[in-house]
C-alpha positions in Angstrom: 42.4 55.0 126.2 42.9 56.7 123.1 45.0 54.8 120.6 48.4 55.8 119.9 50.2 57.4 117.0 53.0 56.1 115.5 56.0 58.9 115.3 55.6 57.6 111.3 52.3 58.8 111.0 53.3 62.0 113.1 56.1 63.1 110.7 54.3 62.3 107.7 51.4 64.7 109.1 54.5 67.2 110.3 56.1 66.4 106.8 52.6 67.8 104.8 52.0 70.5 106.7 55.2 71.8 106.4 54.6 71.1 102.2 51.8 73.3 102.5 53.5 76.2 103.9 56.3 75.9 101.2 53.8 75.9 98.5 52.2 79.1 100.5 55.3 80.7 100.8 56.7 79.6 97.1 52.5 81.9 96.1 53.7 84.8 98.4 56.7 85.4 96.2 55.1 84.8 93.1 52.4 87.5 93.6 55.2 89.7 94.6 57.1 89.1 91.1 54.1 89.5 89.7 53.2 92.9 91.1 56.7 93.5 89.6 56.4 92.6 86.1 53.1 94.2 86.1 54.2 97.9 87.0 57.2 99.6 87.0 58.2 99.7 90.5 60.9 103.3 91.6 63.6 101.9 93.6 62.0 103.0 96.9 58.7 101.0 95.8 60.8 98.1 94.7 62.4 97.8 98.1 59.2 98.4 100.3 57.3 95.6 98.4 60.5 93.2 99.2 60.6 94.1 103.1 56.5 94.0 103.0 56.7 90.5 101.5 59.2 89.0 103.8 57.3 90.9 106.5 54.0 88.8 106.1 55.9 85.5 104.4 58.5 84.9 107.2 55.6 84.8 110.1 53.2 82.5 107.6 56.4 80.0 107.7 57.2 80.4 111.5 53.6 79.2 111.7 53.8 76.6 109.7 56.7 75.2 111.3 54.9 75.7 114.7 52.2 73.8 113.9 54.2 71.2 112.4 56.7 70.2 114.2 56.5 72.7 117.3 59.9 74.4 115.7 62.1 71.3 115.8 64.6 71.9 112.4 65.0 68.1 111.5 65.7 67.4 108.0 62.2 67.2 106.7 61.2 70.5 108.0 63.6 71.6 105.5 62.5 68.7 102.6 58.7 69.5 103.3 59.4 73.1 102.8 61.3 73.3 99.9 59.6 70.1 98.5 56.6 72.3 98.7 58.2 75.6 96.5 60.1 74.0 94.8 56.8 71.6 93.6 54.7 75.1 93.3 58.0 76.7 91.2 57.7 73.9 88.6 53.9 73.3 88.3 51.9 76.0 89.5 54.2 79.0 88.8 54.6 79.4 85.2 50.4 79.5 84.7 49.4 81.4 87.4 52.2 83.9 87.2 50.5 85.0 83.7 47.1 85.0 85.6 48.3 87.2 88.1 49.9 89.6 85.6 47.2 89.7 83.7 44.5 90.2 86.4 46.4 92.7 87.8 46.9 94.8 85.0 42.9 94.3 84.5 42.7 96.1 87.9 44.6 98.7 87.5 43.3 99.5 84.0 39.8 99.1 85.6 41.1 101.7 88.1 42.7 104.0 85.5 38.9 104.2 83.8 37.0 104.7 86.9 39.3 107.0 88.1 39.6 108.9 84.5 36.1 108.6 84.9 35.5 110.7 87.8 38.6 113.3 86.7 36.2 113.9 83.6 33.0 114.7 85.5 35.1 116.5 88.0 36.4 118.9 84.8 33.0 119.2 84.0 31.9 119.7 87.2 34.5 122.7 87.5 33.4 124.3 84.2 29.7 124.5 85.2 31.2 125.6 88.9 32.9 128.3 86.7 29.5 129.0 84.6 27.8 129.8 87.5 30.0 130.8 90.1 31.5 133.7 87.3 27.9 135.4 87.7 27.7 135.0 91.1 31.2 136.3 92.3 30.3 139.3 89.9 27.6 139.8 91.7 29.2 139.6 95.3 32.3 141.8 94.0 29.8 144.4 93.1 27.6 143.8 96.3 30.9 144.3 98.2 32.0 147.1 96.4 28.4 149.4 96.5 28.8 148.1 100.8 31.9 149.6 100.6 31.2 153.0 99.2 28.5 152.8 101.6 30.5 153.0 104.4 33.6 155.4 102.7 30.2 158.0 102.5 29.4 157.7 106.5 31.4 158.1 108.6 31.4 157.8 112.5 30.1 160.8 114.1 28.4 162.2 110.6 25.4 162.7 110.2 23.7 159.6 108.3 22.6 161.3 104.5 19.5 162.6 104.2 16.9 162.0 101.2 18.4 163.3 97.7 15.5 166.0 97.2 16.5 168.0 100.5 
């Protein structure tokens, strides 16, 4: 027979797990601040990254709670919770929120040159599209045009024209 756990122990276990998802939910919001302070959001994007965060942070704390304590709300659902983001607020935030400013902004720059990258050999890629293609079109505009005449000169039911020395 196994041996049996004290409701103590089983609330302190309920009580961590529940930090843990504070602290995960306290990270969700910070990384959505920091995608704020990191770009300059329009209204519209502003409001789509708010519903997109409670969207994915609202089921991460159902879970938690779940796991937990099976959903029971008892007061330390709501002290492991907010003990947890409100710990992460204090110590974690201020650091990391530069980090994540910072490494973001890295990206996107990263991005931009890449990007700007391939924009530049694309121009390039045009021109020499241009160099050669300006020949060539010539050529199949005066193609078309001699195919053209060609067909202006017989008509159906002529005769097709002879040799120019008879």
């Amino acid at each position: 027979m196994p041996p049996s756990t004290s409701p103590v122990v089983v609330h302190a276990i309920a009580f961590c797990v529940l930090f843990l998802a504070g602290v995960v939910v306290a990270a969700g919001f910070d990384l959505s601040r920091a995608v704020r302070r990191a770009f300059t959001l329009s209204p519209l994007a502003a409001h789509a990254l708010d519903a997109l965060t409670v969207a994915v942070l609202l089921p991460l704390a159902a879970a938690g709670l779940l796991l937990a304590d099976w959903g029971q709300m008892r007061g330390y659902t709501f002290l492991g919770v907010g003990g947890g983001a409100g710990a992460y607020q204090l110590l974690a935030s201020p650091p990391l929120l530069r980090a994540e400013v910072w490494v973001l902004r890295s990206v996107a720059w990263l991005w931009g040159r890449s990007v700007g990258g391939l924009r530049r050999l694309g121009r390039w890629g045009r021109g020499a599209a241009r160099r050669i293609g300006s020949p060539a079109v010539r050529g199949v505009r005066w193609l078309r045009s001699r195919l053209r005449e060609a067909l202006r000169r017989h008509r159906p039911g002529a005769p097709p024209p002879g040799p120019a020395g008879s």
